[in-house]
C-alpha positions, 0 to 999 in steps of 0.5 A, spaced: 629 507 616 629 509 609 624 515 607 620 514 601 614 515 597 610 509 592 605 511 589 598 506 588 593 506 583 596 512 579 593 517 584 594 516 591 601 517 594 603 513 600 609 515 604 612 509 608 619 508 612 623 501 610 629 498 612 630 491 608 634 486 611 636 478 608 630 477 612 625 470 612 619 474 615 617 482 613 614 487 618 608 491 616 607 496 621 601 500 621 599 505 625 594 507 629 589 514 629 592 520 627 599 518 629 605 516 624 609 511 621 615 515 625 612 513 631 614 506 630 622 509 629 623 506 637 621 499 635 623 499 628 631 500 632 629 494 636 627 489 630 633 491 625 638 488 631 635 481 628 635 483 620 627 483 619 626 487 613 621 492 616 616 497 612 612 502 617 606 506 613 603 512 612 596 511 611 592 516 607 590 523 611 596 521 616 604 524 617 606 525 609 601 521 604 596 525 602 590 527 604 585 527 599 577 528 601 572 523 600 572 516 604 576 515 611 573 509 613 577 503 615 575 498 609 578 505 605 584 504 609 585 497 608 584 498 600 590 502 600 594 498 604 593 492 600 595 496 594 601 498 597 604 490 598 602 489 591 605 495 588 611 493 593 611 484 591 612 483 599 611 477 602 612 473 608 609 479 612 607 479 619 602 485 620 603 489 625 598 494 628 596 499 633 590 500 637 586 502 629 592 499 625 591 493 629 584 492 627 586 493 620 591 488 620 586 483 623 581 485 616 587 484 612 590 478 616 582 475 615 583 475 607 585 469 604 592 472 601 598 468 602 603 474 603 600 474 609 602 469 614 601 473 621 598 478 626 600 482 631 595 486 634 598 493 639 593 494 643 587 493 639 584 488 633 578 487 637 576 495 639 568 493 640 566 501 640 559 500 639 559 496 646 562 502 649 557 507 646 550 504 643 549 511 640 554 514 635 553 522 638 555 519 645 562 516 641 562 523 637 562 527 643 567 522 648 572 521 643 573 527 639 580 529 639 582 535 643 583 541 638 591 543 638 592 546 632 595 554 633 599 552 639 607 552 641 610 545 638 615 548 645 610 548 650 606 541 647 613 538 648 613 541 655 606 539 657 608 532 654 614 531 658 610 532 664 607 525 663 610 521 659 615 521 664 618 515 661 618 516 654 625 518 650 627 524 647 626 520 641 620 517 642 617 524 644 620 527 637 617 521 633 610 523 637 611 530 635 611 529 626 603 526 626 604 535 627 606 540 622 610 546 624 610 552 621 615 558 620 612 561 628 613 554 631 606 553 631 603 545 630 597 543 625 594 536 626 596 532 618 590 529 620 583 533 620 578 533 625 573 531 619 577 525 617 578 524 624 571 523 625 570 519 619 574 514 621 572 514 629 565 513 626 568 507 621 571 503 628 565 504 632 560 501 625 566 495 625 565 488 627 572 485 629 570 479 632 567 477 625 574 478 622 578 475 628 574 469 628 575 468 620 583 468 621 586 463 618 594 464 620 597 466 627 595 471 631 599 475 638 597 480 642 599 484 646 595 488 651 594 495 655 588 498 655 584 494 651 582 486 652 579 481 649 572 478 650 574 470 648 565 469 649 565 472 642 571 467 639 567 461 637 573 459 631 576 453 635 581 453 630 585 460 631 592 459 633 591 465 639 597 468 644 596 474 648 601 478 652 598 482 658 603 489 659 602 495 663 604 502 661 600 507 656 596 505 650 602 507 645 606 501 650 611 499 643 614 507 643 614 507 651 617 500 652 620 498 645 624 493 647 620 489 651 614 490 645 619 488 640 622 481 645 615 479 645 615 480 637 622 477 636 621 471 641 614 469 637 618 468 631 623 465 633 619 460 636 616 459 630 609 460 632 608 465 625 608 458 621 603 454 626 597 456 622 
């Protein structure tokens, strides 16, 4: 895919990966917390064997946007995106999510905005944090990320490598650019622990299941981890699917090309257009 950067209100740049196509449908590829567009390279292989125009974006603080102070918080996130399909006139666009990104994808398929005409959530969309951790000191201790920041990109591969057995090469590469290496073959984080946190505090304040059941267009998940709690779906009206897989929470960079038949398929079904 085509690197480039857009910038969006004169003051923030996004990075974003593209690869156009004569294509009905567009995919928006969202990421999930502090990862990177690339990591949806995999996948984004697949998709182009069926001539889908695809964009896979950086959101602000992560990969190669930039990483201003101030508010990290998924509402703050969903601005941006929004800005982003207007500066670049998308339409017909399936949002395409993971894990956080999916929750985005689900608040921005909510709104009533005729651009977008789908949904599909990776393992995620329907992250209910605060039913896990009732206190937001027990969620911080629980799920800050550990400090990697100095250590050997060669002896992070390595590690990697030990468990994620059935990664490619590629997909582990991928995984290796939500990091900076410096001139010593050292890694930094591009998304710091304090905007980490600040968003981790945003999933854990957000409400999904509101957003799910104001959703008017189609809406496909696939699932590893999480599950969804369909007492909470009281809209009759949604137009739902959900695929149950195993593997790990990244399952779209383990196993793109089941991940992206699933996608295909639901498309070429028309389920996109049953709204």
């Amino acid at each position: 895919m085509k690197s480039n950067f857009v910038s969006i209100n004169n003051k923030l740049n996004l990075h974003y990966l593209e690869e156009k196509n004569r294509s009905d449908y567009t995919l928006l590829l969202i990421h999930g917390l502090s990862s990177s567009a690339y990591l949806w390279e995999p996948i984004a292989k697949k998709f182009n064997n069926h001539d889908l125009n695809i964009y896979a974006l950086d959101l602000r603080g992560h990969g190669l946007s930039d990483k201003p102070d101030g508010e990290y918080s998924l509402s703050q996130l969903s601005q941006d995106v929004k800005s982003f399909l207007i500066q670049k006139k998308l339409e017909n666009i399936i949002v395409v999510g993971q894990s956080m990104g999916a929750d985005l994808a689900v608040m921005l398929a909510s709104e009533k905005n005729s651009k977008i005409v789908g949904c599909v959530c990776i393992d995620g969309g329907a992250i209910d944090l605060k039913q896990k951790y009732q206190d937001w000191n027990n969620c911080f201790d629980k799920l800050k990320p550990p400090m990697l920041d100095g250590e050997d990109k060669d002896s992070l591969m390595k590690r990697w490598k030990s468990y994620k057995t059935n990664w490619t090469q590629e997909a582990l590469d991928s995984q290796m650019n939500i990091f900076e290496i410096d001139s010593e073959n050292k890694i930094k984080k591009r998304l710091s622990l304090e905007n980490h946190m600040k968003i981790v505090r945003s999933i854990w304040e957000n409400k999904p299941y509101f957003y799910l059941n104001s959703l008017e267009v189609p809406i496909l998940f696939i699932l590893v981890n999480f599950s969804l709690n369909y007492k909470k779906i009281i809209n009759k009206n949604l137009n739902i699917r959900q695929v149950k897989l195993e593997g790990d929470h990244d399952i779209h960079v383990q196993k793109p090309d089941i991940v992206s038949d699933i996608i295909v398929s639901a498309i070429k079904e028309n389920f996109f257009e049953e709204s």
